[in-house]
N, C-alpha and C positions, 0 to 999 in steps of 0.2 A: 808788596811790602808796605809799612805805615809809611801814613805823610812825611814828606819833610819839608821846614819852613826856611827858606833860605832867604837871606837879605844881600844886598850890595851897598853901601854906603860908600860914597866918594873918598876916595884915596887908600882905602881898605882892600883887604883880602873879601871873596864871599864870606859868610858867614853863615851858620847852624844853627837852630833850637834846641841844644843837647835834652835827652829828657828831665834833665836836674831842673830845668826851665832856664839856663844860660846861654846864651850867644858864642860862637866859639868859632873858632876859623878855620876854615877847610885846607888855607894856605894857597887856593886856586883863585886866580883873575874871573874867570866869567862865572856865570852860572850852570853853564853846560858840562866847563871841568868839574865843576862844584859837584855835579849829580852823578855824574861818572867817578868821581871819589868817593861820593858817598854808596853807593853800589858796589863797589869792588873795594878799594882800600881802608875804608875808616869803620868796619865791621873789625877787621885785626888791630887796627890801633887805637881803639876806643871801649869797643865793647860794645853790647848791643841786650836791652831787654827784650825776652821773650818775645811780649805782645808788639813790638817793634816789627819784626816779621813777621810776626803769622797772624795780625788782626783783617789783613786782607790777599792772606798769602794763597787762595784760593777764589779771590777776586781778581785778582791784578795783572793782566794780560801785558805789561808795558814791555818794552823791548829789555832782557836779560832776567826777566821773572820767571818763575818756576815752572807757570801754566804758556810762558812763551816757550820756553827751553822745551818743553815739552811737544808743543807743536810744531816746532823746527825740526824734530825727531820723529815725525810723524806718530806718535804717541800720547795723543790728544785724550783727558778724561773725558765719560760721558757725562751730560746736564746734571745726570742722579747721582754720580759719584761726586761729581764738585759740591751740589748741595748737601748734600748727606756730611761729604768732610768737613764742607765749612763751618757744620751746625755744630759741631764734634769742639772743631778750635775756640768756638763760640762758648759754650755750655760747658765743656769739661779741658781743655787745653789751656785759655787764660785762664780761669780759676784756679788749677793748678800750676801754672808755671809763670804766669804775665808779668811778673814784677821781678823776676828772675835773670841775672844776666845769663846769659845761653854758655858760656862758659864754666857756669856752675852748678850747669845741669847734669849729673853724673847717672852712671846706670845703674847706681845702687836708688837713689831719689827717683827717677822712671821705674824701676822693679817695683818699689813699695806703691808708688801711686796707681800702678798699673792692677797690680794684681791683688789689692784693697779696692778697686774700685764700687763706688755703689750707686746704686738706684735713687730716683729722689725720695723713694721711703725709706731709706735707707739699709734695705736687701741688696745680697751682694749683685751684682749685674753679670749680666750673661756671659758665655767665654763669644759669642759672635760681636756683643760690643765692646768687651776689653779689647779683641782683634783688632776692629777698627779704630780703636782709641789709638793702639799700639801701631797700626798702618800708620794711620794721619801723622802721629809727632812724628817717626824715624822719616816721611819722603820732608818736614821742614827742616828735622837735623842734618839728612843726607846734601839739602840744599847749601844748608849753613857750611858744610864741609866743603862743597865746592867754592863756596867763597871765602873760607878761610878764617871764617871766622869761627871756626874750631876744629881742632885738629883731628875728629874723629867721631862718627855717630854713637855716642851712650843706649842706644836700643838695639842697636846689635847686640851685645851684650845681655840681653834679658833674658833670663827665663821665663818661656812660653806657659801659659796655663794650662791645664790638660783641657781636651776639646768633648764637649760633651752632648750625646746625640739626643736630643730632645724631641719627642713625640715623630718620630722616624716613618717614612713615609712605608705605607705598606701596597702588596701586589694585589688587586680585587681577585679573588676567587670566580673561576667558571659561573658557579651559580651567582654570583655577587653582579658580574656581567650581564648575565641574562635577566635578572631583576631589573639592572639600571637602564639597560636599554634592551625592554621587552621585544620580543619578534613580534607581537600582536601591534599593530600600528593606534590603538585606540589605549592602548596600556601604556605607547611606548610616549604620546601626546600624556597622558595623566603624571604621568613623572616628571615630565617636564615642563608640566602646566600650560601645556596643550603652545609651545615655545617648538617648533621642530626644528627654528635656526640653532637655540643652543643645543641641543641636543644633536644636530650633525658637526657641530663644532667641535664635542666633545668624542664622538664617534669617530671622527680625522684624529684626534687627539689620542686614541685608543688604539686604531688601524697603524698608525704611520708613529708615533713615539716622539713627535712631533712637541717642541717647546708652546707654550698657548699662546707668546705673542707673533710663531712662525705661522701658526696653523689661523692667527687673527688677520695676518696681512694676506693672505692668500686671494687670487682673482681668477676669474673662470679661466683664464687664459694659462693657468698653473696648470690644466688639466691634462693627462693624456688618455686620448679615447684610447690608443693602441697598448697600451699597458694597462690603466683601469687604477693608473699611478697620480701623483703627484712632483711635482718640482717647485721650489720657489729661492729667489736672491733676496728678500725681502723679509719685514716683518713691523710689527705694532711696537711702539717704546709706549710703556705704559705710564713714565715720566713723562715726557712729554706731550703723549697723548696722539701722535700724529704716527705715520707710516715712515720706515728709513727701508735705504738703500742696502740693507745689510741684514744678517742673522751674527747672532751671538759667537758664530765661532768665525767669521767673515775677517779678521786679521790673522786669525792664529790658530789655522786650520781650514776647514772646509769654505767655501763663501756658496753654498749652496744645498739645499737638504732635498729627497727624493723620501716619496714614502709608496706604498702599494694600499690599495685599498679596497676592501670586503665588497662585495656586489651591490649589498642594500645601502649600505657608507654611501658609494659610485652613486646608485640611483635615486637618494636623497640630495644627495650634494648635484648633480645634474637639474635637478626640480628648483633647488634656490637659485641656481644660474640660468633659468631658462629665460627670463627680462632683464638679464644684467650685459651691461657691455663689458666687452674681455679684459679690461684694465683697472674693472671695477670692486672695488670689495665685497665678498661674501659675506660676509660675517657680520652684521650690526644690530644693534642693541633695537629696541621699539623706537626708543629717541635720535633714533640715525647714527649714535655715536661708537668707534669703533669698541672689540674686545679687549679692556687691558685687566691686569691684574686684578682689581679692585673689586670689577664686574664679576669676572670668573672666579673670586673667591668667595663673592657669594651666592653666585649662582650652584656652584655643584653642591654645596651642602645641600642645600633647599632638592634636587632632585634625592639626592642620599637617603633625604630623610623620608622621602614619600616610599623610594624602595626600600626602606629596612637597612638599609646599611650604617653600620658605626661609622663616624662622624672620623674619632681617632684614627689619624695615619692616612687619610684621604684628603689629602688637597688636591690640586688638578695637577701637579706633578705625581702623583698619584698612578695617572691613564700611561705617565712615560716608564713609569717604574714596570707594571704590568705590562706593556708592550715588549718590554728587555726580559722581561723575566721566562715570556711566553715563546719569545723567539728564538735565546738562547738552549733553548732546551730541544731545539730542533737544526739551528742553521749554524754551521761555522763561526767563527769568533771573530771573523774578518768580514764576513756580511751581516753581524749582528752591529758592530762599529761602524760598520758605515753608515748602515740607515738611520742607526743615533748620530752619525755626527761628531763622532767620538775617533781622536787618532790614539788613544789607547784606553784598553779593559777601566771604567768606573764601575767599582763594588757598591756604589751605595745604589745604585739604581735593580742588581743581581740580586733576588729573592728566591734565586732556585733552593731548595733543601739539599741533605747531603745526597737522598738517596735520586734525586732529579739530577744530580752531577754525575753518579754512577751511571745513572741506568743511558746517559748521554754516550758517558765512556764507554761503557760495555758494546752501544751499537758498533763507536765510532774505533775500538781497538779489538774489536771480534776475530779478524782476521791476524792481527797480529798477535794476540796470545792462543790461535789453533782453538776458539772455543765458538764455535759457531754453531747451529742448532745439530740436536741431537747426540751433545756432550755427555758424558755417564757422569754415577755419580762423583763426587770429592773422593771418597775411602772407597776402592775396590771388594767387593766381598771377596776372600779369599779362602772360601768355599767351609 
C-alpha cells in the first residue's frame, strides 16, 4: 500500500497526511493503533485514491498486504509475475485510475478502458495484454473488497474481449524432423552450427514433450539406463535465471515429469554426461550460462533456417506441439496426458487432422462396430 505519514504531537490524537495534503486524526493514541486503523477501518470511512493502493500493491510484503495474505495461503506469485504486474499498475493502472477514489471506479469505466486499450502507437493492444491489464486491476479491487473499502469488485462485471490466436504454434512434419535433425551426424552438426549440446537439447525437447525450461534443468542423474527414459522435480526460471525445486505444474498437478527417449536422443545425451557429475546440468550455453527462454528462442530459428523450415508457427513449444500430436495418434489419451503433464485433454497442443482422429478410431473401435479386416462392401450387390 502507499506511504503513510503519521505525526503525534503532545496532547493529540495521532495524526494523517490525508492526500488533500491535510492533517487529520485517526482518533487513535499511539501510532501502532494509528496504522492498524489505517489498514483496516479508514479505507470505509474516508475513502481512498487509486494510486493510494496500488503504487506499491505488488511491492509491499508488510503484515496484512496482499503479497503477505497471499503467502499465509501458500499462494505465493512468481518474481515474473510480480514484475510483469507491477509494470502493468505502473504504465497503464495509475494513468488510468491514480487520481480516482476506488469507490468511483465502476464497471462500466473498467469496460471502456479495458477494451479501448492501446499500444504506445497508439494501435489497439493485444487481447493477452488487455487480460493482464484486466488480471492486475480485479486481484487490487478484489483486495479493496476484503477491506471494505468497497462493496464489490467492478471487473467482475466486464465483458471479456474475444481471445485471439495469433501465429499458432504448428506440428513439424516427418520430413520437417528429419531435416532438423539429420540422421547423418556431419549434417546433423551443420544445422546446428556444429553446437551438438543444443541440438540434443532440442532432441529431449521432441522425444519427451518436455517444457524447455524442464528439459534445461535436467542432470545426468535424471537418467534411466533401464528404461532409456527420463525423470526430473526440477527446472530453469528463465526470470530468474537460476534452477528451482519445481516444474510448472508442481502445485497443481503433477510435481514431476517422465519422458522416453529415441536411441540416438539416449546415446547423445549419454556423450554430454560422460564428464559431468550426477547433480550437474546438462544443458549450457558456450558461456557456462544455463537454457532459458531468451537463448532457445533464438537459437531454434537459426537451426530452421539452415534446414529450410518456415520460421511461422515454430517456436520451441513447437517440439511439444509435435510430440502430442505424434503420440496421440497411437497411445491412449491417458498415457498421452501423462507424459505431457497434463491432468486433462489441451487442444491447442492436438494437431492431429480429422482423418488422423478416424483412422485412430477405426483401430481403436474395430471390435466394437463388428468391422475388423475382411469387411465387404458398404451396398451388397444384389445380384
Amino acid at each position: 500500500m502507499a506511504k503513510v505519514y503519521l505525526r503525534h504531537r503532545k496532547g493529540r490524537k495521532v495524526e494523517y497526511l490525508d492526500h488533500d495534503g491535510r492533517w487529520k486524526t485517526t482518533g487513535k493514541d499511539t501510532k501502532r493503533e494509528a496504522m492498524t486503523w489505517w489498514e483496516t477501518e479508514r479505507p470505509i470511512k474516508q475513502g481512498m485514491l487509486f494510486r493510494e493502493i496500488a503504487e506499491d500493491f505488488y511491492t509491499n510484503k508488510d503484515e496484512g498486504s496482499y503479497l503477505a495474505l497471499r503467502e499465509e495461503a501458500d499462494r505465493n506469485l512468481s518474481e515474473q509475475t510480480v514484475y510483469i504486474r507491477n509494470l502493468t499498475v505502473k504504465n497503464n493502472l495509475i494513468p488510468d485510475f491514480g487520481d480516482m477514489d476506488v469507490r468511483n471506479i465502476t464497471p462500466m469505466i473498467v469496460q471502456k478502458k479495458y477494451a479501448t486499450m492501446k499500444k504506445r502507437d497508439g494501435s489497439a493492444a493485444a487481447p493477452g495484454t488487455k487480460e493482464l491489464y484486466l488480471v492486475t486491476l480485479s486481484s487490487i479491487m478484489r483486495y479493496l473488497v476484503m477491506l471494505g473499502a468497497i462493496p464489490s469488485n467492478p471487473c467482475d462485471s466486464v465483458i471479456k474481449v474475444g481471445a485471439k490466436v495469433v501465429n499458432p504454434k504448428k506440428a513439424l512434419t516427418d520430413d520437417e524432423i528429419s531435416r532438423l535433425f539429420p540422421e547423418d551426424h556431419e549434417r546433423l552438426l551443420h544445422v546446428w552450427d556444429g553446437d551438438l549440446v543444443s541440438a540434443c537439447f532440442f532432441m529431449v525437447m521432441l522425444d519427451t514433450g518436455w517444457r524447455p525450461g524442464e528439459v534445461a534443468g535436467i542432470t545426468p542423474s535424471c537418467y534411466s539406463k533401464e528404461h532409456h527414459g527420463l525423470y526430473t522435480f526440477r527446472s530453469v526460471d528463465s526470470f530468474t535465471k537460476n534452477v528451482k525445486e519445481s516444474i510448472k505444474t508442481t502445485k497443481k498437478g503433477y510435481d514431476f515429469k517422465i519422458g522416453m527417449l529415441s536411441r540416438r536422443t539416449t546415446d547423445i545425451l549419454i556423450y554430454l554426461c560422460r564428464d559431468k557429475a550426477d547433480d550437474e546440468v546438462v544443458f549450457r550455453t558456450k558461456t557456462g550460462k544455463y537454457f532459458t527462454s531468451s537463448y532457445t528462442n533464438f537459437r531454434l530459428p537459426k537451426a530452421l533456417e539452415r534446414a529450410g523450415i518456415p520460421l511461422e508457427g515454430h517456436p520451441p513449444y513447437c517440439l511439444r506441439t509435435t510430440f502430442m500430436t505424434k503420440l496421440a495418434k497411437i497411445a491412449q489419451d491417458s498415457v498421452v496426458m501423462r507424459l505431457m503433464g497434463h491432468t486433462q485433454w489441451h487442444t491447442c497442443y492436438d494437431k492431429r487432422t480429422p482423418l488422423d482422429m478416424l483412422d485412430k478410431a477405426h483401430k481403436e473401435l474395430a471390435d466394437y462396430y463388428g468391422r475388423g479386416e475382411g469387411d465387404g462392401d458398404v451396398i451388397a450387390d444384389e445380384g
